[in-house]
C-alpha positions in Angstrom: -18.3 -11.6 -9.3 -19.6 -11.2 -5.6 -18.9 -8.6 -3.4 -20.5 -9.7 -0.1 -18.7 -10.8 2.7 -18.2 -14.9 2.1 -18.6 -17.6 5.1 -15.4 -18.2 7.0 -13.8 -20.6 4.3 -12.8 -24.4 5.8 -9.4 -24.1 7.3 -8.0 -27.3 5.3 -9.7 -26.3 1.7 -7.6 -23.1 2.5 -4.8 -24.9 3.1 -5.2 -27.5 0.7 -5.2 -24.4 -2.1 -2.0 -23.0 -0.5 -0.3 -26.5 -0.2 1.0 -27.1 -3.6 2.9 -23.6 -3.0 4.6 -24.8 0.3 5.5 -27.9 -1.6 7.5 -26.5 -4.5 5.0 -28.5 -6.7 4.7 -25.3 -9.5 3.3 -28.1 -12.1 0.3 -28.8 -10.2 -0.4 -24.7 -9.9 0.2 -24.5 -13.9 1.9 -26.6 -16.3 3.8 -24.2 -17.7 4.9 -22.0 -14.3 7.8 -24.0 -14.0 9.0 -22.9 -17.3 7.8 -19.4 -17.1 10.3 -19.0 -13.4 13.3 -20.6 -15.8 12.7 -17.1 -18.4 12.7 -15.3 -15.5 15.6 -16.5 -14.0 17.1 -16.8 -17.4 17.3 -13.1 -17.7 18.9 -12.1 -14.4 15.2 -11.6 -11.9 16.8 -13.6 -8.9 20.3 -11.3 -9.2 18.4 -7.7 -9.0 17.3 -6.5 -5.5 14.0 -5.7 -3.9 13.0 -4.6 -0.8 12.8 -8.2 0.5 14.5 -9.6 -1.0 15.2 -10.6 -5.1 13.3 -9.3 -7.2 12.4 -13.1 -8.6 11.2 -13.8 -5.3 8.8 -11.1 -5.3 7.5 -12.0 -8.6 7.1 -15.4 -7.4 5.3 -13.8 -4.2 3.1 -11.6 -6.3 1.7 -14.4 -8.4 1.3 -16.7 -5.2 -1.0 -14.3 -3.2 -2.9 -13.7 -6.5 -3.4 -17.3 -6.8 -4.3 -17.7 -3.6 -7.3 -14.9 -3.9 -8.6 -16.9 -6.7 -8.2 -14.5 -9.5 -8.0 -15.0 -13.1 -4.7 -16.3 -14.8 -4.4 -13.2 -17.1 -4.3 -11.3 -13.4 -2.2 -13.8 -11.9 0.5 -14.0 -14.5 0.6 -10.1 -14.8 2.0 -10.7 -11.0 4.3 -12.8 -12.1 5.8 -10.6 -14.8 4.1 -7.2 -13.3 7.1 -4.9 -13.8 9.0 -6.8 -16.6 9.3 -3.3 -18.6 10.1 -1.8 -15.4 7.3 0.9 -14.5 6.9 4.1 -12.6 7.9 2.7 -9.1 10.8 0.5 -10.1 13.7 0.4 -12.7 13.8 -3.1 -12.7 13.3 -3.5 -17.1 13.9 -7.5 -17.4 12.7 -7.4 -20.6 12.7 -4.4 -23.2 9.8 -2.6 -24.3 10.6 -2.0 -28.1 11.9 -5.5 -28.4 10.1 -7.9 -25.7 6.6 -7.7 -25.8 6.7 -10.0 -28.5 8.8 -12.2 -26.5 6.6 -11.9 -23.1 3.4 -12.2 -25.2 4.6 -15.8 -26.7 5.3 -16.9 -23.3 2.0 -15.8 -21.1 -0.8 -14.9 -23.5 -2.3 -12.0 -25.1 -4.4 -10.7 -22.0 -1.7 -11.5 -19.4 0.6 -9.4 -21.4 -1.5 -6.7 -22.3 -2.0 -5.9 -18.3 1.4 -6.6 -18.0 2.4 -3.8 -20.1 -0.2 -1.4 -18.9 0.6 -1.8 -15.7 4.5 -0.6 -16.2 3.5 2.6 -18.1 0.1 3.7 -16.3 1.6 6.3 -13.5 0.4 4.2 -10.6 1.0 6.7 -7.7 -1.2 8.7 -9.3 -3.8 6.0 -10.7 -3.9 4.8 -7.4 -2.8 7.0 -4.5 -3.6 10.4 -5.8 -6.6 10.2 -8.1 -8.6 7.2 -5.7 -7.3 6.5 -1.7 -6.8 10.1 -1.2 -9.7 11.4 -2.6 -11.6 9.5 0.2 -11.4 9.6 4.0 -11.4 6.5 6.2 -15.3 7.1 7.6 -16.1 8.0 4.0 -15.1 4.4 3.0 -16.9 2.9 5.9 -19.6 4.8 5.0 -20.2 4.2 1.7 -19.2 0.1 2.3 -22.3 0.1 4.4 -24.6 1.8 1.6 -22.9 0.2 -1.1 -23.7 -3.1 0.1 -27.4 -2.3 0.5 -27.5 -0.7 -2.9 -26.1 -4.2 -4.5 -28.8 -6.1 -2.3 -31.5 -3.8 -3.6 -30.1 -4.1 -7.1 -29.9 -7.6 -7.1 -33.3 -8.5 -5.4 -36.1 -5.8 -6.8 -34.0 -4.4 -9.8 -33.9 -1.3 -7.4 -31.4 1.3 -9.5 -30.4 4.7 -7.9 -27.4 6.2 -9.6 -27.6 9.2 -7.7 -26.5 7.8 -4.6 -23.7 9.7 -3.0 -21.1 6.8 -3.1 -22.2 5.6 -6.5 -22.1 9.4 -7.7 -18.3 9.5 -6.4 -17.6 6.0 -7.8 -18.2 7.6 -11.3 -16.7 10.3 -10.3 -13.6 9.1 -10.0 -13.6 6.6 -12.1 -16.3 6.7 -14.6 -17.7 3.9 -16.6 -16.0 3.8 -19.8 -12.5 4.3 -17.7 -10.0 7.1 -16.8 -7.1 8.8 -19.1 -3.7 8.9 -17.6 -0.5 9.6 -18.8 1.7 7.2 -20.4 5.2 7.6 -17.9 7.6 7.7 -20.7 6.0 9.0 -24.0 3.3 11.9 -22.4 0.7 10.3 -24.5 -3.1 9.6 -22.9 -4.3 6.1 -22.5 -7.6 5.4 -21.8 -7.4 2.6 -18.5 -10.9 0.7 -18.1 -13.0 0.8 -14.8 -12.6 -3.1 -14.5 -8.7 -2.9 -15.3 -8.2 -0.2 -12.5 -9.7 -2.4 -10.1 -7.2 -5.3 -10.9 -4.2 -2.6 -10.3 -5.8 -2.3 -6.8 -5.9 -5.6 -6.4 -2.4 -6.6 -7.8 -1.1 -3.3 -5.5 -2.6 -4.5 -2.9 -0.6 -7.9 -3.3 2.5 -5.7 -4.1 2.4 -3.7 -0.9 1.8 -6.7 1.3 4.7 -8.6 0.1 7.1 -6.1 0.3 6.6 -3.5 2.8 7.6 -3.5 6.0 9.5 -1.0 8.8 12.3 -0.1 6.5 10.0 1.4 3.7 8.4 3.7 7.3 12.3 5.1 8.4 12.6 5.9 4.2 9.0 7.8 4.2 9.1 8.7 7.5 5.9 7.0 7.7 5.2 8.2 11.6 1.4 8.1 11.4 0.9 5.0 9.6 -1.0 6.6 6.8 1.4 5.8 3.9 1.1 9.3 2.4 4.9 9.0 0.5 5.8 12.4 2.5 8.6 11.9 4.0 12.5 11.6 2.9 14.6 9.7 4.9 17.2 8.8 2.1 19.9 7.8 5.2 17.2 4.9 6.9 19.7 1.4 6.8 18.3 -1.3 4.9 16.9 -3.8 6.2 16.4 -2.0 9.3 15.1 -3.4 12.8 12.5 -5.8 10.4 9.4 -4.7 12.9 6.2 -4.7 10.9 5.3 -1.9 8.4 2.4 0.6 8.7 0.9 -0.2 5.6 -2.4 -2.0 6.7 -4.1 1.4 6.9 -3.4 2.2 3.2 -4.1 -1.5 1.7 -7.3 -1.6 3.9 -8.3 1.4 2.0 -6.8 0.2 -1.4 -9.4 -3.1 -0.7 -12.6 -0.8 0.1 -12.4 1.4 -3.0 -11.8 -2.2 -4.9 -14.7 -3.7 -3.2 -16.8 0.0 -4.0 -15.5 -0.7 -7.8 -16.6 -3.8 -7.7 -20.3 -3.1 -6.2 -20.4 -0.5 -8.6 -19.8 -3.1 -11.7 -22.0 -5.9 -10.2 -25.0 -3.2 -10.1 -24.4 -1.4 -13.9 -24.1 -5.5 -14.8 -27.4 -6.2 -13.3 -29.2 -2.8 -15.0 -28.1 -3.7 -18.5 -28.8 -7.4 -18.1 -32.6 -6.4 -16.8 -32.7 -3.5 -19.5 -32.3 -6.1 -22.4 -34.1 -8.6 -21.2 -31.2 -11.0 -20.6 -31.2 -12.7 -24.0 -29.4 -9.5 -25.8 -26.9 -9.0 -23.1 -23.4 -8.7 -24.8 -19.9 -8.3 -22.7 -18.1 -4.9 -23.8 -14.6 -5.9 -24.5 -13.6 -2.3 -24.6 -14.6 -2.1 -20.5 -12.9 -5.4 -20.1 -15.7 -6.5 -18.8 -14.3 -10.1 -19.7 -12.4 -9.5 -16.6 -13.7 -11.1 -13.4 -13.1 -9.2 -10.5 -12.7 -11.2 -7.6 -13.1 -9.7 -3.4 -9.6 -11.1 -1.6 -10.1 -12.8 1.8 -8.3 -10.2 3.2 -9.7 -7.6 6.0 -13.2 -9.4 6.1 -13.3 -9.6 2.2 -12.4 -6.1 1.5 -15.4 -4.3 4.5 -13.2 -3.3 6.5 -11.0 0.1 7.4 -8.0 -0.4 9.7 -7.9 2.7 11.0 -3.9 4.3 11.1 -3.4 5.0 15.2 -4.7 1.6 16.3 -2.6 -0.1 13.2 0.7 1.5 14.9 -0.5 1.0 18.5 -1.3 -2.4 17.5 2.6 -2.7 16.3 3.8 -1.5 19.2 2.4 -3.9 21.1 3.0 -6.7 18.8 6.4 -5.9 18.7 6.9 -5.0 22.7 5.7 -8.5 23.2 8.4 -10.4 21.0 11.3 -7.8 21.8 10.8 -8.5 25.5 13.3 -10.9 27.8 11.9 -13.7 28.0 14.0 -14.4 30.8 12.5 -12.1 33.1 9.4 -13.3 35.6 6.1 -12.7 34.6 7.5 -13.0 30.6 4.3 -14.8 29.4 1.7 -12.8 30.9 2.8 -9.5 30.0 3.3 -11.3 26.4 -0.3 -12.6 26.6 -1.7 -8.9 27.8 0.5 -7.1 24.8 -1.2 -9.9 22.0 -4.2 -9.5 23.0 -4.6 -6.0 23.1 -3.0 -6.0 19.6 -5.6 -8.4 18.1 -7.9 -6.3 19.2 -7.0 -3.2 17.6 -5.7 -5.2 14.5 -7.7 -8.5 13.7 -6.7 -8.7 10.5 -3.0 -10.4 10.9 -2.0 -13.9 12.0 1.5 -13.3 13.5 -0.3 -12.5 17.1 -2.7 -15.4 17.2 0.4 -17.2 16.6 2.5 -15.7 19.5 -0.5 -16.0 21.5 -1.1 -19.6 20.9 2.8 -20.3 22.1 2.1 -19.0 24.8 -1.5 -20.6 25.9 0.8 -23.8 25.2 3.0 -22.5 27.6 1.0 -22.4 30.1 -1.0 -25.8 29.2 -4.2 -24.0 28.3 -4.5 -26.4 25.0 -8.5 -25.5 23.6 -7.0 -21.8 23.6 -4.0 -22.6 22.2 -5.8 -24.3 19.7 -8.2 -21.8 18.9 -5.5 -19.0 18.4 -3.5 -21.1 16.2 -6.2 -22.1 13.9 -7.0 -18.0 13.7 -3.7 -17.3 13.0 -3.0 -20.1 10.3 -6.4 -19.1 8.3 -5.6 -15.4 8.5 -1.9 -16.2 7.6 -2.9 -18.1 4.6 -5.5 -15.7 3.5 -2.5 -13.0 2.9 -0.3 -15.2 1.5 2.1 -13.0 2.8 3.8 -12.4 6.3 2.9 -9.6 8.2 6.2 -9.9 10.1 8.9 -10.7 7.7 12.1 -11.4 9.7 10.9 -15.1 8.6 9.3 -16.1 5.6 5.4 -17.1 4.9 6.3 -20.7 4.6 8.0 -20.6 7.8 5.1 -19.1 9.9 2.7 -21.4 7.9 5.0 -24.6 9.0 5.8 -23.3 12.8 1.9 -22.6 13.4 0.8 -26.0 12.0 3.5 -27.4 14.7 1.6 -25.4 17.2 -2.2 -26.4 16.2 -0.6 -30.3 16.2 0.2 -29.5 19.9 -2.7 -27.8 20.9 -4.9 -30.8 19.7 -2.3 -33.7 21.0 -2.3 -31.0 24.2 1.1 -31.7 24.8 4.2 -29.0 24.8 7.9 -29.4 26.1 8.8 -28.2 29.6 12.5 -28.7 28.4 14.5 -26.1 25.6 15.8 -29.4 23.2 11.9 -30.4 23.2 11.6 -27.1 21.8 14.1 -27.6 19.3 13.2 -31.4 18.5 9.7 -29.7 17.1 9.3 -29.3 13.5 7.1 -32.9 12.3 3.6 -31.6 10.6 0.5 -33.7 9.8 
């Protein structure tokens, strides 16, 4: 269980995890997710709606990006199945509580269906908005990433333990070694939710809210500032809207530094006990889950990261001036150029501009940049396993910008529109 920032992973070792996904070839992901989609299927997932679609398609989604972050099956099949009993956000029960656990349990495990069931009757606003993101503001996180990381390092390298350190002190706070109590949505009664197991609902949320939000959930929340504070009511917003980007990056950017904070906090308890006994009488607590790996996603510089909410909605705006302009006009590609730019800089953390961006250095011939943006934008598009701009899908950006990088290193581009339209060949 790490926490530090990793090395900038090898593009194709990133790729060659995501390719059996883009393939369609679910047997070499897991033997039996091929079967596991048919019970889905089988009991009406790909007829109910979701914001982006079905709702098996999100399932789908959920496990990918899970997958993809390299965390543990149990996690990644409670992504696949993550509101089977339906749960406080959606009414989406596929399967019965009183008659299906049985039936679930039989077809993903014990653990995966223990999480899965958890997660549909913990209150998960509250769990997770209420009691944890807003409890903290973004220079608090940034803060206490910094410190935390130091405290690990120390922990790790002179058995250095301080557990009144102001972020570790609001860590337990908040969410106290032996776990939190929350309601149970339906019945009132008080479950006990482990430290380790909250972190995976941060995680899996954090998969949940890339996948599906975007500008349509902003118009219904009237999500103006970008914060994702759920205080809005907008119950006449269209669906699917104008499909521009959602202002969520803020909230999951915060989701993924209490997770990493969680996580620091575990490696360093770990790390006391382990030096406390000696090492040789060290023994896992099941009843803290510690059985649980918790894993830091690729995503905003492995969780170290606060997107802060303005530049995430100026960085939008400019993202989204850039493709809404006519390209017709003169000058088309270098207002384009000066509107991508300026939003990677206030938001690095999304491929969809280094994309646009490399277009349109091929535009203009300039190949090693081309190629440098497209390579940026293919990792960081990966990474999510999730588009950022959903009016096409993540296997479409992932197969256009591979087109792109093959240019930029053949350095060749049409000058004609049916060139344009005879691309599409990958290697």
């Amino acid at each position: 269980m790490g926490s530090s920032p990793s090395p900038s992973p090898n593009l194709s070792t990133v790729l060659d995890l995501a390719r059996p996904f883009l393939r369609g070839e679910l047997e070499n992901i897991d033997p039996n997710l091929p079967s596991l989609i048919a019970v889905l299927k089988s009991v009406g997932a790909g007829e109910c709606w979701h914001k982006h679609g079905s709702f098996l398609d999100h399932l789908i989604d959920i496990y990918k990006i899970l997958k993809l972050w390299k965390a543990p099956d149990p996690v990644c099949l409670c992504g696949l199945f993550h509101s089977a009993y339906s749960n406080s956000y959606v009414n989406l029960a596929i399967f019965h509580p009183s008659t299906g656990r049985d039936v679930v349990r039989g077809h993903v495990g014990q653990p995966a269906e223990a999480l899965i069931h958890l997660f549909c009757v913990v209150p998960r606003q509250t769990l997770i908005h209420d009691d944890l993101l807003f409890k903290y503001s973004d220079q608090e996180l940034v803060e206490h990433l910094d410190r935390s990381e130091v405290s690990l390092r120390k922990a790790k390298e002179g058995g250095g333990f301080d557990g009144e350190e102001e972020w570790r002190r609001k860590v337990n706070e908040l969410v106290p070694e032996d776990g939190v109590v929350v309601k149970h949505i339906k019945t009132g009664d008080e479950i006990v939710v482990s430290r380790r197991v909250v972190g995976v609902f941060l995680l899996m949320t954090m998969a949940d809210f890339s996948d599906q939000l975007f500008g349509f959930q902003d118009e219904l929340f009237c999500n103006d500032d970008g914060r994702l504070e759920f205080r809005g009511n907008n119950v006449a917003a269209l669906w699917p809207g104008s499909g521009k980007p959602g202002l969520w990056m803020n909230s999951n950017s915060r989701m993924g530094a209490v997770y990493s904070l969680i996580v620091r906090e575990e490696e360093i308890l770990m790390e006391q006990r382990k030096r406390d006994c000696g090492g040789s009488g060290f023994v896992v607590r099941k009843e803290r889950d510690e059985d649980i790996e918790l894993v830091v996603p690729p995503v905003f510089s492995f969780c170290t990261k606060v997107l802060d909410a303005k530049e995430q909605l100026e960085a939008r705006d400019m993202y989204w001036e850039a493709v809404s302009s006519d390209a017709s006009k003169e000058g088309y590609l270098e207002r384009a150029e000066e509107r991508l730019l300026g939003c990677i800089e206030k938001n690095p953390f999304v491929g969809e501009p280094h994309v646009l961006l490399s277009q349109v250095y091929l535009g203009k011939k300039r190949f090693a940049e081309a190629e440098r943006e497209a390579e940026r934008g293919l990792l960081l598009l990966l990474q999510w396993g999730s588009p950022w701009d959903k009016r096409m899908s993540w296997e479409g950006w992932i197969a256009w910008v591979r087109v792109l990088l093959m240019k930029s290193q053949d350095q060749s581009w049409p000058d004609a529109s049916w060139g344009i339209l005879n691309l599409g060949l990958v290697r």
